[in-house]
Residue, then its C-alpha position, 0 to 999 in steps of 0.5 A: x883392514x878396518x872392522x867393527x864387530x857387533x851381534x845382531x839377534x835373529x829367532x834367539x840366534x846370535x848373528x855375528x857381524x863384521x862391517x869393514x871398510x874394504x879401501x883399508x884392506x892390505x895384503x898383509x891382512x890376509x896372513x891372520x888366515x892359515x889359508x891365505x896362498x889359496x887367496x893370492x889369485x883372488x881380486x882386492x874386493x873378494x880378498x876384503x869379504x873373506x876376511x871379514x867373513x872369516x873375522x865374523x865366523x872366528x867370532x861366533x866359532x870363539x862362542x862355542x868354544x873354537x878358536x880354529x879359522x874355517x879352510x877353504x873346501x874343495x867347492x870353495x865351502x867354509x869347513x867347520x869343526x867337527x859336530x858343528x855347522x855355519x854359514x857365512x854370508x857378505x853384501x857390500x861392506x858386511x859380512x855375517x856369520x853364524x855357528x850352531x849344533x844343526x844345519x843353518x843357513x844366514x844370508x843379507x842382501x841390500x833392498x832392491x831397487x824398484x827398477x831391479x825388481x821389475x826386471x827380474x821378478x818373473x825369473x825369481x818368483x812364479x805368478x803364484x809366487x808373486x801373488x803371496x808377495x802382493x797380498x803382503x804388506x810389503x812393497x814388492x821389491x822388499x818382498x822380493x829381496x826377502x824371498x830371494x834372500x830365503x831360498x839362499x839361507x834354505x839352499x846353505x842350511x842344505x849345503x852341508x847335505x845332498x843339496x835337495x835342488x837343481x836351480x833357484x824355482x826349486x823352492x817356492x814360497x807359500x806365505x809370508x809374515x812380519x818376521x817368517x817367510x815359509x818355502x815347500x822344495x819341490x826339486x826334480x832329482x830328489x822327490x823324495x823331498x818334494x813338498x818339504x816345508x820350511x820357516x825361514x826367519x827374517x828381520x831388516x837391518x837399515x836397508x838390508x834384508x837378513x834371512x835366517x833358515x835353522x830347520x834342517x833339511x833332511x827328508x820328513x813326513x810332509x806336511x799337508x796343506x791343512x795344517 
């Protein structure tokens, strides 16, 4: 398959880059993986986005001085080596990873279209929600690819824990500038994370939004609404 590899820079944090073309994608490709039989039941196009997820997650795992190729765990979650953490993530014909001593969460998304935005942005955002993103100097359906990439990075960099959500409303966005967007969780089965606020960076690529959560979710003294 072919791949071109870059590093994009987010918040000081190196994000690894495979842009592929999946019409040059073979089954052959697959046997650079240790784990390709788990794969052989897979369609074409998600065959092309593991391996180029992998290819960006060898990458960065090469940086922190890791030559192993994340396995497939029992949820179908990348493994990583011991005492580090990552995430991968895929839209169209890219794929990202990134590698760091602490939970982490990196998501893409393609910009949404006015149309798309329209349709679904009361089942994303609540009307409070939705008037941060108004007051921003976003138009909405960028604004609204971005909150929604964010609550993906926020839900990743937890996927390593007891993840502190039931469903996508459990994190809500409470303010948005040019290159952070702030979340509080408010879970249902986890109180005890309730109000737990986190910055997610972000930045766009081309038509892209990459998100980018590094604060790790574990239970700390909320912060009040004044600070």
């Amino acid at each position: 398959m072919d791949v071109q590899h870059t590093v994009l820079s987010l918040a000081g944090y190196p994000i690894h880059r495979i842009d592929f073309d999946p019409l040059t994608f073979s089954e052959a490709d697959l046997l650079w993986l240790p784990h390709h039989h788990q794969l052989q039941n897979a369609v074409r196009k998600r065959k092309a986005e593991h391996l180029a997820g992998r290819l960006a997650a060898a990458h960065a795992l090469r940086d922190r001085g890791s030559s192993q190729i994340p396995a497939i765990g029992s949820q179908r979650q990348p493994l990583w080596p011991s005492g580090l953490f990552g995430s991968i993530s895929h839209c169209n014909t890219t794929a990202l990873a990134l590698i760091a001593p602490h939970p982490v969460g990196v998501d893409i998304e393609s910009i949404m279209t006015p149309g798309l935005c329209d349709e679904i942005v009361d089942t994303l955002l609540n009307k409070d929600e939705q008037r941060i993103l108004l007051a921003s100097s976003l138009p909405l359906p960028m604004a609204l690819t971005l909150a929604f990439s964010a609550k993906e990075s926020l839900y990743k960099a937890c996927g390593s824990q007891a993840p502190p959500h039931s469903d996508f409303t459990a994190a809500r966005v409470i303010s948005l500038s040019a290159n952070s967007i702030a979340l509080a969780l408010y879970p249902t089965e986890n109180p005890h994370y309730a109000g737990r606020r986190y910055q997610i960076h972000w930045q766009r690529y081309s038509g892209h939004i990459v998100t980018l959560c590094t604060t790790p979710c574990s239970p700390t003294p909320e912060i009040s609404s004044n600070a």
